[in-house]
C-alpha positions as CSV (number, residue, x, y, z in Angstrom):
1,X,0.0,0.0,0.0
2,X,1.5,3.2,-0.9
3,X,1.9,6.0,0.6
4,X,-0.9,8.5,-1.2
5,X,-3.3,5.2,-0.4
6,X,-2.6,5.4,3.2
7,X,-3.0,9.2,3.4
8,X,-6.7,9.0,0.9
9,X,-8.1,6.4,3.3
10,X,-7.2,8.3,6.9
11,X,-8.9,11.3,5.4
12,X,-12.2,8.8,4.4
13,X,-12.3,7.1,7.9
14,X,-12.0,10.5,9.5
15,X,-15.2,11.8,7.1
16,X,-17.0,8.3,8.6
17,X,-16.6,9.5,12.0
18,X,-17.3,13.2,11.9
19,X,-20.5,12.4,10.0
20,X,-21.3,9.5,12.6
21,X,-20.4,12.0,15.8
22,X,-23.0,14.5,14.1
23,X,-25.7,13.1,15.2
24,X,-24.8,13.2,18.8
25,X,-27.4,15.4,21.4
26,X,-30.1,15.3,18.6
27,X,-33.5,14.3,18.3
28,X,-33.5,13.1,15.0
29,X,-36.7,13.9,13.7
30,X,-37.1,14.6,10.3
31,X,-36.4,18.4,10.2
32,X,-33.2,17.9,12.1
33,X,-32.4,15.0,9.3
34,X,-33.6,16.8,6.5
35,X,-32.3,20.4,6.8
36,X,-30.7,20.4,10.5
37,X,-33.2,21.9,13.0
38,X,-33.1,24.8,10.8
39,X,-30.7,25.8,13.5
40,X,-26.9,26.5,10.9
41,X,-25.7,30.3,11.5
42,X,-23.3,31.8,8.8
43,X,-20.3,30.3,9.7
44,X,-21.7,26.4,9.6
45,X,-24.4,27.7,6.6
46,X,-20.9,29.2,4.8
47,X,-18.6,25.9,5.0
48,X,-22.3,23.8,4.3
49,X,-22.9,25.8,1.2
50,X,-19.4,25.9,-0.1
51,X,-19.5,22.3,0.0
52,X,-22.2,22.2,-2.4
53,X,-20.6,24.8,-4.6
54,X,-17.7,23.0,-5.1
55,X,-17.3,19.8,-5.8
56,X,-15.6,18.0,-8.7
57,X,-16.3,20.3,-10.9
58,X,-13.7,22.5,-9.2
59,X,-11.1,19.7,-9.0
60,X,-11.6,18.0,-12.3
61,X,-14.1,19.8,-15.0
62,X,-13.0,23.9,-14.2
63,X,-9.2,22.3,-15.2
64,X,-10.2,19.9,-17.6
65,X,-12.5,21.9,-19.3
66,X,-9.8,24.7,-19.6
67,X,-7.4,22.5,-20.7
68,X,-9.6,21.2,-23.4
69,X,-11.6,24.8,-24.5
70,X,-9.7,27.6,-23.1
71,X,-10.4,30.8,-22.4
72,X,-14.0,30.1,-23.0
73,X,-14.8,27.3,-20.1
74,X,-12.1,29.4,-17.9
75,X,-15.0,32.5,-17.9
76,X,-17.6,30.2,-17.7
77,X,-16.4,28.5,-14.6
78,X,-15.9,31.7,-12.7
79,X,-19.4,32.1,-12.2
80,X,-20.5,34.9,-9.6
81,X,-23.8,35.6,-10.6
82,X,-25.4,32.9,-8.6
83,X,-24.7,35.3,-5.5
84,X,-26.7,38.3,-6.8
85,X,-29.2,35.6,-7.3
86,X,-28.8,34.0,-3.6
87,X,-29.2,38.1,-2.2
88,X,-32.7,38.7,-3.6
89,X,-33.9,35.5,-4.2
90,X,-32.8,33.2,-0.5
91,X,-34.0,35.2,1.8
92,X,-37.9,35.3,1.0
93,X,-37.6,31.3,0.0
94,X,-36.2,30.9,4.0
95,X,-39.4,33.4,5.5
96,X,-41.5,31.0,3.5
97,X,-39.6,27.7,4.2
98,X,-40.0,28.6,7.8
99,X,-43.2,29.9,8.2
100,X,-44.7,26.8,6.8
101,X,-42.7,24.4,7.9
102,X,-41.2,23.3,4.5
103,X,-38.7,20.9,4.4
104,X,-37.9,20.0,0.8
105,X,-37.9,21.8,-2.4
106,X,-41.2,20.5,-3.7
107,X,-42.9,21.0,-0.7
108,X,-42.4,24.5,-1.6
109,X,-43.6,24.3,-4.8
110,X,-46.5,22.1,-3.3
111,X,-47.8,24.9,-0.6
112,X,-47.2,28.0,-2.7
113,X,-50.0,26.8,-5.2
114,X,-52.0,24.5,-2.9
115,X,-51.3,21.5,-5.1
116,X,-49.6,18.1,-3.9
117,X,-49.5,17.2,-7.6
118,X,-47.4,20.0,-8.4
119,X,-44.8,18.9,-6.0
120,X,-45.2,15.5,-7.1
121,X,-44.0,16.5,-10.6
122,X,-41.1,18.8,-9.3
123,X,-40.1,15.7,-7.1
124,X,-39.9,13.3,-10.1
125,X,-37.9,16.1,-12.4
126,X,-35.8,16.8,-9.7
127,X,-35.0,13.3,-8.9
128,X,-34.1,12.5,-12.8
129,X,-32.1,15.8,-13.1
130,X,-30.2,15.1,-10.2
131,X,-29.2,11.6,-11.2
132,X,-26.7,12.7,-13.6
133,X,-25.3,15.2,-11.5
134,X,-24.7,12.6,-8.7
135,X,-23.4,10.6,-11.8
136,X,-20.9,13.5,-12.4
137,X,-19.7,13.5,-8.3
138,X,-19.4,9.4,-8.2
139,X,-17.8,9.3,-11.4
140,X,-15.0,12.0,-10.3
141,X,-14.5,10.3,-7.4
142,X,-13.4,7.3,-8.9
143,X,-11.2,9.5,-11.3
144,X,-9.6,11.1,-8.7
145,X,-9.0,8.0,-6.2
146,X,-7.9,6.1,-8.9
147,X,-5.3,8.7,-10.1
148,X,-4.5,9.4,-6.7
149,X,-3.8,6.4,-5.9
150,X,-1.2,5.5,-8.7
151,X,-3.7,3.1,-10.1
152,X,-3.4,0.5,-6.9
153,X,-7.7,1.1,-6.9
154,X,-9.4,1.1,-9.6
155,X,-12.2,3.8,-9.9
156,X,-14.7,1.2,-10.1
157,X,-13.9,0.4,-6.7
158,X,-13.1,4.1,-5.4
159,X,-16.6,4.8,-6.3
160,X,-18.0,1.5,-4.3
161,X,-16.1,2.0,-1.0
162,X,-16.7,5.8,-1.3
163,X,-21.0,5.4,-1.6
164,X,-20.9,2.9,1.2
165,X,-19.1,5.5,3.1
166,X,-21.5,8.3,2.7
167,X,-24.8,5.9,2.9
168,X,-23.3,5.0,6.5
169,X,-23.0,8.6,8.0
170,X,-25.4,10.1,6.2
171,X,-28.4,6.9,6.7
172,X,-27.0,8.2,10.5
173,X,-26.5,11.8,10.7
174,X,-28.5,13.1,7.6
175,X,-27.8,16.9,6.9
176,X,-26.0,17.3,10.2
177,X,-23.0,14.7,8.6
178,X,-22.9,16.5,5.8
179,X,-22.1,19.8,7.2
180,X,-19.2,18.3,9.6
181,X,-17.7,16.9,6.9
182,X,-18.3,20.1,4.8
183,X,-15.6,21.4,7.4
184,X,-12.9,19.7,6.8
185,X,-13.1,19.5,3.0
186,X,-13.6,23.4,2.3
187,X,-10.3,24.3,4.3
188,X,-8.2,21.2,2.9
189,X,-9.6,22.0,-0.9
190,X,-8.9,25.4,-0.4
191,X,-5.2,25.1,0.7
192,X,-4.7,22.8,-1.8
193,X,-6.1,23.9,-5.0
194,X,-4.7,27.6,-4.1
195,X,-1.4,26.1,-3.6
196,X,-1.7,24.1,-6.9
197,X,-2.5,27.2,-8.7
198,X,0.6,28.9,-7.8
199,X,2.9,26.6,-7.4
200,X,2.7,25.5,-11.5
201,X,3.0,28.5,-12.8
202,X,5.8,29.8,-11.2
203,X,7.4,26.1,-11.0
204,X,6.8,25.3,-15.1
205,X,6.6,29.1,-16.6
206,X,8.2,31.7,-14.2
207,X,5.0,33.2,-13.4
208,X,1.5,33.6,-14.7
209,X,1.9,36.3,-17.3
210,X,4.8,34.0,-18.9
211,X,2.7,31.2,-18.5
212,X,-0.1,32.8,-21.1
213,X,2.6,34.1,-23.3
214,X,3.9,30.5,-23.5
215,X,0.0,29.1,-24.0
216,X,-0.7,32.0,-26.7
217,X,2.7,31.5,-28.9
218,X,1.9,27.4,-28.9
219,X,-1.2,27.8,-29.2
220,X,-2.7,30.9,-30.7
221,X,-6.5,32.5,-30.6
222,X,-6.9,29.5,-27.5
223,X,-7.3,32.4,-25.3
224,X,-9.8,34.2,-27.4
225,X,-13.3,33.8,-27.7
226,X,-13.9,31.8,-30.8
227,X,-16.3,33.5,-33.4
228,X,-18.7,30.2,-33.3
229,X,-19.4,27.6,-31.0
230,X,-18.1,28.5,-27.3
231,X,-18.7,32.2,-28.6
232,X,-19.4,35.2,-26.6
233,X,-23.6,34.1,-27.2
234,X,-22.7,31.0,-25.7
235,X,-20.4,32.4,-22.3
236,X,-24.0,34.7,-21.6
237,X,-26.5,32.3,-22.1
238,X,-24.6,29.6,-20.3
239,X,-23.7,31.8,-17.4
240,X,-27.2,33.0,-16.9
241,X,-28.8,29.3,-17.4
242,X,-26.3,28.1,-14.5
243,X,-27.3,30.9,-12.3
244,X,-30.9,30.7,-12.4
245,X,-30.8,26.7,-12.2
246,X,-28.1,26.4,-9.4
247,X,-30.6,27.3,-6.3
248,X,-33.1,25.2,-8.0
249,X,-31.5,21.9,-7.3
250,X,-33.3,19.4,-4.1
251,X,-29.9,19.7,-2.4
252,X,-29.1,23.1,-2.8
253,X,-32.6,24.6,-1.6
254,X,-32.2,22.0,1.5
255,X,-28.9,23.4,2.4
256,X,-30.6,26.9,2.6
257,X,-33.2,25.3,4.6
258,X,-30.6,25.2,7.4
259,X,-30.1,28.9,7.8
260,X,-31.1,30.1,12.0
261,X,-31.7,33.3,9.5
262,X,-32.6,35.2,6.7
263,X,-29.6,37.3,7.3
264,X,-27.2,34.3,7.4
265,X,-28.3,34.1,4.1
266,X,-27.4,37.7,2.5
267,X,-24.2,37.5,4.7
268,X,-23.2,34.0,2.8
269,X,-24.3,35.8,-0.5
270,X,-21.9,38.7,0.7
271,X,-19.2,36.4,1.6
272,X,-19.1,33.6,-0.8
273,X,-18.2,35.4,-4.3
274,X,-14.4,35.9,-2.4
275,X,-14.6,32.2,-1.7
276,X,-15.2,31.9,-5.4
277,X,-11.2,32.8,-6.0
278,X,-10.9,29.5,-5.4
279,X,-11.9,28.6,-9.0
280,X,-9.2,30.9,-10.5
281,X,-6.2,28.8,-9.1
282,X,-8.3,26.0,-10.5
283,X,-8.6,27.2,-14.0
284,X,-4.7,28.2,-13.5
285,X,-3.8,24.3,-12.9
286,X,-6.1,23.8,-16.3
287,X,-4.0,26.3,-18.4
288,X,-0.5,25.1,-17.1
289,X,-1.1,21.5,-18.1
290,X,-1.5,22.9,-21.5
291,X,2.1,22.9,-22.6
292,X,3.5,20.4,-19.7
293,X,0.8,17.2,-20.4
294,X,-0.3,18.3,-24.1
295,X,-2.6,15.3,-26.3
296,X,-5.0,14.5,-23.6
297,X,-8.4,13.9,-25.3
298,X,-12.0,13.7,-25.3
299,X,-12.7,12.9,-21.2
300,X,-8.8,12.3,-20.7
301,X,-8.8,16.5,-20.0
302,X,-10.3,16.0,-17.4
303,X,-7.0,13.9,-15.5
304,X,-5.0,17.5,-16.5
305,X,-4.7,18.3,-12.5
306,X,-3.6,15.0,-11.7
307,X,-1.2,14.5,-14.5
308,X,0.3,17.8,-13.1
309,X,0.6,16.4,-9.5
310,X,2.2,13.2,-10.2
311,X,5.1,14.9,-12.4
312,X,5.5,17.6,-9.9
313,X,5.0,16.0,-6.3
314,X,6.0,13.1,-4.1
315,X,3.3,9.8,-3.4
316,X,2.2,11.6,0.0
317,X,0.8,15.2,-1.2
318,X,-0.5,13.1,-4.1
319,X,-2.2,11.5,-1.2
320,X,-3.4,14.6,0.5
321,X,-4.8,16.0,-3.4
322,X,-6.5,13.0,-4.1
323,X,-8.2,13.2,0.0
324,X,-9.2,16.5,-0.8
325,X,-10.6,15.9,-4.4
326,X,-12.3,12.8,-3.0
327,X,-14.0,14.4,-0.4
328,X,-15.2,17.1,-3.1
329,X,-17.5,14.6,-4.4
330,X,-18.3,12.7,-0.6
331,X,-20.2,15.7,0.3
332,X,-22.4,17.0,-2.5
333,X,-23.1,13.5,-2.9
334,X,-24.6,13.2,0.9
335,X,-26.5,16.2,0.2
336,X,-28.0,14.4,-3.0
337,X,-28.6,11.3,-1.0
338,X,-30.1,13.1,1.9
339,X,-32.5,15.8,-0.3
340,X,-33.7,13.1,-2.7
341,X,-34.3,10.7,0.0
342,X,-36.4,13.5,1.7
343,X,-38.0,14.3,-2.2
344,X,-39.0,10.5,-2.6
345,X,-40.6,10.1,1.0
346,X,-42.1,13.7,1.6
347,X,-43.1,14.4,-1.2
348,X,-44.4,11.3,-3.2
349,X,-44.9,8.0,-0.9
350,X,-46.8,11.0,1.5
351,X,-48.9,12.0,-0.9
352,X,-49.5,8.4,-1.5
353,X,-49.8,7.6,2.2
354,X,-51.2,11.2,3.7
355,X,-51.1,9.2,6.9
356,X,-47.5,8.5,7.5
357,X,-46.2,10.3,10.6
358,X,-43.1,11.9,11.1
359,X,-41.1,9.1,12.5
360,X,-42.6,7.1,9.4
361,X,-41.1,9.1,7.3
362,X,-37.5,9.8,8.9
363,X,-37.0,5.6,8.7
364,X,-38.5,5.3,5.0
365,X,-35.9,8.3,4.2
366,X,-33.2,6.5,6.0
367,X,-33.9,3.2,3.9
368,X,-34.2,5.2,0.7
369,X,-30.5,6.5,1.1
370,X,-28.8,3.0,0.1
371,X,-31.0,2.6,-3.0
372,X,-30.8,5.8,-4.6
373,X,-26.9,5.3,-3.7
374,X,-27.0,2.0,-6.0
375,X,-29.0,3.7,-8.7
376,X,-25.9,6.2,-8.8
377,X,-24.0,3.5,-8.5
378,X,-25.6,1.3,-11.6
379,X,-25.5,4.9,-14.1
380,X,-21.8,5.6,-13.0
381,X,-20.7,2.6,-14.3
382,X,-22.9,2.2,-17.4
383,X,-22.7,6.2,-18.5
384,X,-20.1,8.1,-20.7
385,X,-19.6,11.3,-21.0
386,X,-17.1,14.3,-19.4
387,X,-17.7,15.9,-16.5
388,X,-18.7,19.1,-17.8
389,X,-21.4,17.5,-20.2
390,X,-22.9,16.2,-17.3
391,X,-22.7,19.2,-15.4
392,X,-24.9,21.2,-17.9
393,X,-27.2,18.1,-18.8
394,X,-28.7,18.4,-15.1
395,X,-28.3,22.4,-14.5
396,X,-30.8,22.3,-18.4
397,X,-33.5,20.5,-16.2
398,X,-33.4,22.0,-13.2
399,X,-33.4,25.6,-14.2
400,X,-36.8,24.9,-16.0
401,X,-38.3,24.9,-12.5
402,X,-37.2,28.3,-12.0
403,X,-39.9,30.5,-13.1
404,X,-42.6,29.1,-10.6
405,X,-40.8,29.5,-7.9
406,X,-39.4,33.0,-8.7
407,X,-43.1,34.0,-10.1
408,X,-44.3,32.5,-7.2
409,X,-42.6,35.3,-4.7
410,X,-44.5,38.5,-6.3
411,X,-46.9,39.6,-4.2
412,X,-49.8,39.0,-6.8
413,X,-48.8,35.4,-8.5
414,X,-49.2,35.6,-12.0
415,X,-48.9,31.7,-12.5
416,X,-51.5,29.5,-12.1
417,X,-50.9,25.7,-10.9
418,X,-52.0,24.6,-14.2
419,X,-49.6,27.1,-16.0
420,X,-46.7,25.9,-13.7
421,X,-47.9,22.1,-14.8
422,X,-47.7,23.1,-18.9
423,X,-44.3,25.1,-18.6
424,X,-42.4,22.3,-16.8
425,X,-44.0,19.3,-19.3
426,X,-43.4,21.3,-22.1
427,X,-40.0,22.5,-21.4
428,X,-38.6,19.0,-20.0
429,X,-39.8,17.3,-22.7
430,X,-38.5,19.8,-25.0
431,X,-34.7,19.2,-23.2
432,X,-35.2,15.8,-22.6
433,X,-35.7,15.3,-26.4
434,X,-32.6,17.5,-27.4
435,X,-30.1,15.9,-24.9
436,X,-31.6,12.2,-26.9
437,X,-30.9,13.4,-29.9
438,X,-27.8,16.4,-29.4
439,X,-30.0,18.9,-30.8
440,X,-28.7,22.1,-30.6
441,X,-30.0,26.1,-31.7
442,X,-27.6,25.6,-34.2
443,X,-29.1,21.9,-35.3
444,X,-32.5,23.6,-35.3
445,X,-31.7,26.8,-36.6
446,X,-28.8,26.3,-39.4
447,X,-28.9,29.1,-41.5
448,X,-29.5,31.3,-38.0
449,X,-26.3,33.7,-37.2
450,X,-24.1,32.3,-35.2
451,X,-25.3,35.0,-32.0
452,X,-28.4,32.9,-32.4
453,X,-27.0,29.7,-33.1
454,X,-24.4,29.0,-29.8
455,X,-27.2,30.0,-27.1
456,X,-27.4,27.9,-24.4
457,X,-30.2,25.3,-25.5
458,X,-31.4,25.1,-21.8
459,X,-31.5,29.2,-21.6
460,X,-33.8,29.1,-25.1
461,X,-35.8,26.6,-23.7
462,X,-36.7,28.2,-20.5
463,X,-38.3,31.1,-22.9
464,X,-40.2,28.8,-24.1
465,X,-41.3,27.8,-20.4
466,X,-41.9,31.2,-19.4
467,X,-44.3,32.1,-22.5
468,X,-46.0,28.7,-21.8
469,X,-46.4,29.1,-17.9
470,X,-47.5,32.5,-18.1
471,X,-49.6,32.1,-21.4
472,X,-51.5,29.1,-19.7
473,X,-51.9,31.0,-16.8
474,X,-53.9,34.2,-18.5
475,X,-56.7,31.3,-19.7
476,X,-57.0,29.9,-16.6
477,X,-57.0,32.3,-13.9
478,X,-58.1,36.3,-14.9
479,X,-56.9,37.2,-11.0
480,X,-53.9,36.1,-8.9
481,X,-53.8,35.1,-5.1
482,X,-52.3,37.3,-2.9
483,X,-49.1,36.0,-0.8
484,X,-47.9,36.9,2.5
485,X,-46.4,40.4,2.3
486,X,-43.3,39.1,4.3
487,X,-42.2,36.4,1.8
488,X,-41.8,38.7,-1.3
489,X,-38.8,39.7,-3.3
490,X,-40.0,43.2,-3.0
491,X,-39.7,43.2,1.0
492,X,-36.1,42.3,1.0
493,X,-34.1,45.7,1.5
């Protein structure tokens, strides 16, 4: 057993047993399992949320899509808009979360239009959408084990011993493990991705300004928009598409569940854009493998960082890398667990069962964790694709949800239940069929210009849910229902 092995497992066991010791001095009902007593201040809501921000996407898709597109997946990657979203958008979701007692994402959507169907449906999109982006975690973890590792496990069984890992604390501790965990992993990600991001530069180039000289002589319009594809169009459209979908996830809106406050909120919307530095050094490891580990294709960019760390460091930080990469998919992937557990007991056996009670539903969410961890499981070994594919595949569904919730905090609703219905069906189909068949605006629209043809196909489709949603609505309601004044976008400042 080498030495990087040794240093990867210590780093796993000691995940196990802050996500076990979690669950000490609670009563865990299930609000305390599902979103933690609502009781998280900024500092635990900070490290909980930055654990769901970045995961391995910042370890393996930010480099490896730099590495393989350039400047345009480097921009794309650095991504603050979702905090202006999180400032206006959070804290009204929390007044209303709170106030009703809302523990999961379609329970919101259920009790802001008085429909359990409605929140069935969100459950079952959010459930499929989510797959592939626990796909995405599991599948990175194996990467990165694997690499770490110097091959002596094989990702296959990286991915096997890391989901029976998470099932354990999290079947235990629920959101409470996850945010212990979340600890540890922001503050050893951060140290070592920063370090990373310095250290090749100046080791390999001299510095970063030689670094892009070097890239831009060997390589030359790579750190240019190019005029078609990843264009410009595409850059917007993608970066607003993320940012609008990226609250909308089961896991995400259960991690702001957590907040003690409204305020915790704004202060973590405040705070986390610095946090977001993080992804620079990331996209800086991308763009020095360039030169150092050139002709890796297809889903091979995405072993750039790791490539880099073998040639440049001994077994044991290799070790300490591959703990902190590893544990960038462990916790996003116990939030999955614990939101879609929550999703598939709350919000569709209840409806079902209207009669389960409380401690019912705490050990039928507790069960569901090992199965949906063998579903992610099954589609991480039988699936293809990059990371970064996968990443916009599920951010494309979730962000069609968006415009019922955020129509939802006016104080006069303009959406109906049975306009919220049509613009979901119609826009999930419509993606569900162009991720089938890699339809594009530009397979749809050849002889379009090319400003037309590289938008996002998620962003163009959610136009097509908001005309739907709010066309359906004007036929079948002339007047909207008023909502409490408190839990309005327009009572925030």
């Amino acid at each position: 057993m080498n030495a990087a092995l040794l240093v990867i497992l210590f780093f796993l066991v000691l995940c196990i047993w802050l996500g076990l010791q979690a669950r000490k001095g609670k009563d865990m009902n299930m609000e305390q399992w599902s979103v933690g007593g609502r009781g998280f201040g900024s500092i635990l809501l900070f490290f909980l949320l930055a654990g769901e921000m970045f995961t391995t996407y910042t370890f393996l898709g930010a480099s490896g899509g730099t590495y393989r597109s350039g400047i345009p997946t480097a921009l794309y990657a650095f991504n603050c808009f979702y905090f202006v979203i999180a400032y206006w958008l959070l804290p009204p979701v929390w007044k209303y979360a709170k106030k009703h007692n809302v523990l999961s994402q379609s329970d919101f959507y259920e009790k802001k239009y008085n429909s359990p169907a409605l929140g069935v449906l969100v459950a079952i999109i959010s459930v499929i959408a989510i797959i592939p982006y626990l796909v995405m975690q599991l599948k990175g973890l194996g990467i990165i084990v694997s690499q770490a590792s110097y091959g002596s496990i094989s990702p296959n069984m990286a991915i096997v011993v890391g989901v029976i890992a998470i099932t354990i604390y999290v079947t235990v501790s629920g959101m409470h493990g996850a945010a212990w965990t979340a600890i540890i992993k922001d503050i050893l990600i951060l140290a070592v991705v920063v370090f990373m991001g310095f250290y090749f530069p100046f080791h390999y180039y001299g510095g970063i300004q030689p670094m892009f000289e070097a890239i831009n002589t060997a390589k030359s319009g790579f750190l240019l928009f190019p005029e078609q594809g990843l264009s410009i169009s595409w850059f917007v459209s993608a970066t607003i598409m993320t940012a609008l979908g990226f609250y909308m996830f089961p896991h995400m809106l259960a991690g702001v569940f957590t907040a003690k406050s409204a305020k915790s909120l704004r202060v973590n919307a405040g705070v986390m854009p610095i946090y977001q530095i993080i992804i620079v050094f990331s996209l800086l490891i991308g763009f020095s493998a360039i030169i150092q580990v050139p002709n890796l294709n297809g889903t091979d960019a995405d072993l750039a960082l790791f490539k880099m760390a073998k040639m440049s460091f001994d077994p044991w930080f290799v070790g300490v890398i591959g703990a902190a990469g590893a544990m960038a998919a462990l916790i996003p992937s116990s939030l999955i667990l614990t939101a879609t557990a929550t999703l598939l007991s709350k919000n569709i056996y209840k409806v079902w069962k209207p009669n389960t009670t409380d401690q019912q539903l705490v050990k039928l969410s507790k069960m569901l964790v090992p199965v949906i961890a063998l579903v992610g499981l099954y589609f991480s070994f039988n699936g293809g694709n990059s990371v970064l594919t996968l990443y916009l595949m599920s951010y494309s569904f979730m962000v069609q949800l968006f415009p019922a919730l955020f129509f939802s905090l006016w104080k006069r609703n303009p959406v109906t239940v049975q306009g919220a219905f049509a613009g979901m069906i119609v826009s999930i189909m419509i993606v569900a069929y162009s991720t089938i068949t890699e339809m594009s605006v530009a397979t749809l629209f050849p002889s379009f210009p090319n400003v037309i043809k590289d938008l996002d196909l998620g962003l163009a489709v959610l136009m097509i849910n908001i005309a739907v949603t709010l066309g359906v609505s004007v036929v079948t309601k002339k007047s909207a229902a008023r909502v409490d004044d408190d839990t309005t976008i327009s009572n925030l400042v």
